[in-house]
C-alpha positions in Angstrom: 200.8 72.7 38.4 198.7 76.3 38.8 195.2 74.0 37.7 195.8 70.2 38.4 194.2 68.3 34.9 192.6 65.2 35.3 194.8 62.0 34.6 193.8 60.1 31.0 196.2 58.1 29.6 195.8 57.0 26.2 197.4 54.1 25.0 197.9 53.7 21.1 198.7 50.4 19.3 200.6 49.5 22.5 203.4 51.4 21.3 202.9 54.8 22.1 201.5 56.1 25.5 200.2 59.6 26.2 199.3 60.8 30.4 197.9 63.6 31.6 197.9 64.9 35.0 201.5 64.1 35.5 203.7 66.2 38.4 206.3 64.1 38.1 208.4 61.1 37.2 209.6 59.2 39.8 212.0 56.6 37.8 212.2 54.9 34.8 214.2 52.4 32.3 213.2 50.6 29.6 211.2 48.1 31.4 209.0 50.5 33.4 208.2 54.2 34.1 206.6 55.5 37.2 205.4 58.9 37.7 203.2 61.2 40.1 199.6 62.2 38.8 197.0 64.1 40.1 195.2 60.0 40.7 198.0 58.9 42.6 201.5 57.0 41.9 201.2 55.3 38.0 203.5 52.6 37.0 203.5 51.7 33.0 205.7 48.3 32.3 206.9 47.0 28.8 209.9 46.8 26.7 212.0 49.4 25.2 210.1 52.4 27.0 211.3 55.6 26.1 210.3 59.2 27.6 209.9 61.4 24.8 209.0 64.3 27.0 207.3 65.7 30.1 205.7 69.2 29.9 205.6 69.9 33.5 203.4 73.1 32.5 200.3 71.0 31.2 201.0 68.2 33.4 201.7 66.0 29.9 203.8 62.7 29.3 204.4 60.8 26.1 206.6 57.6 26.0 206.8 55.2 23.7 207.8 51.5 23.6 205.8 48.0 23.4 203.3 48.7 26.9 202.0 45.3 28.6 200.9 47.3 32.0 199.7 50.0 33.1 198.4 50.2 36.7 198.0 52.6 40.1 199.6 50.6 42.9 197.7 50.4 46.0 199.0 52.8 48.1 200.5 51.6 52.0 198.3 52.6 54.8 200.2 54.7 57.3 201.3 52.6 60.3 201.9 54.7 63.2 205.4 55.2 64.4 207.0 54.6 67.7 206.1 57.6 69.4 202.5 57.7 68.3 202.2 54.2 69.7 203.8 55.3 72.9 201.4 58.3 73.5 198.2 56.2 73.5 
């Protein structure tokens, strides 16, 4: 994306489920989508979820379904590897 938007998400009747910002998604069934936004790595659980599209050009994703979730997983500190543990 040429000019990263801001990630909103709007959530209506907790059936329908618009996102902004979006770069990517990185899987998704009918229980849960996960995708890439410019705020990080977004997971969005409930039942029957459904992509109806991803506009990769304005960063937009709408999926419907009955949500019960949505929520930014903390993200895993890097641990050092081997080597960098050796050099010290």
């Amino acid at each position: 994306m040429a000019n990263e938007l801001p990630t909103n998400i709007i959530i209506r009747e907790r059936r329908e489920a618009l996102i902004s910002g979006v770069s990517d998604v990185l899987s998704f069934d009918d229980l849960q989508i996960e995708a890439e936004t410019t705020a990080g790595r977004l997971v969005l659980q409930g039942s029957g979820l459904k992509i109806l599209g991803l506009d990769r050009s304005t960063g937009e994703l709408k999926a419907e379904g009955q949500v019960d979730r949505v929520f930014f997983p903390a993200q895993k500190a890097k641990r050092p590897g081997l080597w960098e543990a050796l050099k010290k």
